[in-house]
Structures are given as structure tokens and as C-alpha cells.
N, C-alpha and C positions, 0 to 999 in steps of 0.2 A: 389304233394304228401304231407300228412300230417304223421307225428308218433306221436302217444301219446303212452307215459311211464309213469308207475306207476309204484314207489318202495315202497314197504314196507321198512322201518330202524326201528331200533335200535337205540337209543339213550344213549350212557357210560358216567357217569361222571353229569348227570342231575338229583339233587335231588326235583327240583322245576321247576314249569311253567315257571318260571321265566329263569332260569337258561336253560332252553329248549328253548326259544326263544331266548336268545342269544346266541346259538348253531347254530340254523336258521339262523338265521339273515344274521349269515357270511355266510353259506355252501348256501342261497337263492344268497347274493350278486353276491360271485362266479359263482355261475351256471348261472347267468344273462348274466356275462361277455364274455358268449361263445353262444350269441345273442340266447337264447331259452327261453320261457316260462316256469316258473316255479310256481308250489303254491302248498301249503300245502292244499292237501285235507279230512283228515280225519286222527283222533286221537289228537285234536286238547285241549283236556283236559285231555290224557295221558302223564304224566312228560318223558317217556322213551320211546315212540313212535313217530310214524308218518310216513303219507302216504301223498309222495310227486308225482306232477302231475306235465311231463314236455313235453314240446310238440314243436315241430319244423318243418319248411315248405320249400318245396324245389322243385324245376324242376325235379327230380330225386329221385330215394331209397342211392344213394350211399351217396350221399351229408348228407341227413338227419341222416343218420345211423353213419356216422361219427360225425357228432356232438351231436347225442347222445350215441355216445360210449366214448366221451372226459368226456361227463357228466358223465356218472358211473364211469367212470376210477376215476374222482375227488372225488366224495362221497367214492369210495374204498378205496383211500389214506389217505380219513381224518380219523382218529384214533380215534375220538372223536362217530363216526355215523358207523352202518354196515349192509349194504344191506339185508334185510332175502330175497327178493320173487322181481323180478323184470318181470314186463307183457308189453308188446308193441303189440302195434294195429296200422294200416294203414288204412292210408283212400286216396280213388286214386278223 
């Protein structure tokens, strides 16, 4: 079993590309650390956006769903980013 997720965020606090990317950086690190695929797929020259792409693989639905329900629960908690639209897709 495959899930791919895509959230739309929000970015608070980012007046610069610059300043967006080291927002990423850390909130990519993290999501790393909870063994999933992660990358920024679009909005990639908007300072206050982005559309991030996370994908994880598993014998099962439950296993997957859990680790990507850790992931949002993370991006939820960070104060700095705020989920608008989040979409998941399975692949058997």
C-alpha cells in the first residue's frame, strides 16, 4: 500500500524566499524523521506558500495512515505554517 498526501500551507512570518526556505528546511527535516517522503511540490516562488508532497509505504492502510497522520499532526503544531486543504490518494 502506497498514500500520497498533499497539503496546501500557509506560510506566517515569511517576508522572503529566503526566509521560506528556512521555514522548510526545518518543518522538511522533521517530517523526514518520521521515515516518509517529503518534497515541496509547487508554489515554489511564492514567499507565503507551498504545496507540500508526502508519501509513505506499508503492508497495510493502517500503518501508513498512521504515519501520515503524525505528519499533519506536526505541520498542525508548528505555528509558523497552517494547513489550508490537505488531499490523500492510495495506491493498492
Amino acid at each position: 500500500m502506497l498514500l500520497y498526501v498533499e497539503v496546501d500551507c500557509k506560510i506566517y512570518d515569511a517576508h522572503s524566499l529566503k526566509e521560506k526556505r528556512h521555514v522548510l528546511k526545518r518543518i522538511l527535516h522533521q517530517l523526514r524523521g518520521l521515515n516518509i517522503s517529503v518534497s515541496e511540490l509547487d508554489h515554489q516562488y511564492l514567499w507565503q506558500r507551498t504545496m507540500l508532497g508526502l508519501v509513505t509505504v506499508a503492508n497495510a492502510r493502517v500503518p501508513c495512515e498512521r504515519v501520515i497522520d503524525q505528519a499533519i499532526q506536526l505541520l498542525d503544531q508548528n505555528l509558523r505554517i497552517e494547513c489550508l486543504n490537505i488531499d490523500r490518494e492510495w495506491y493498492d
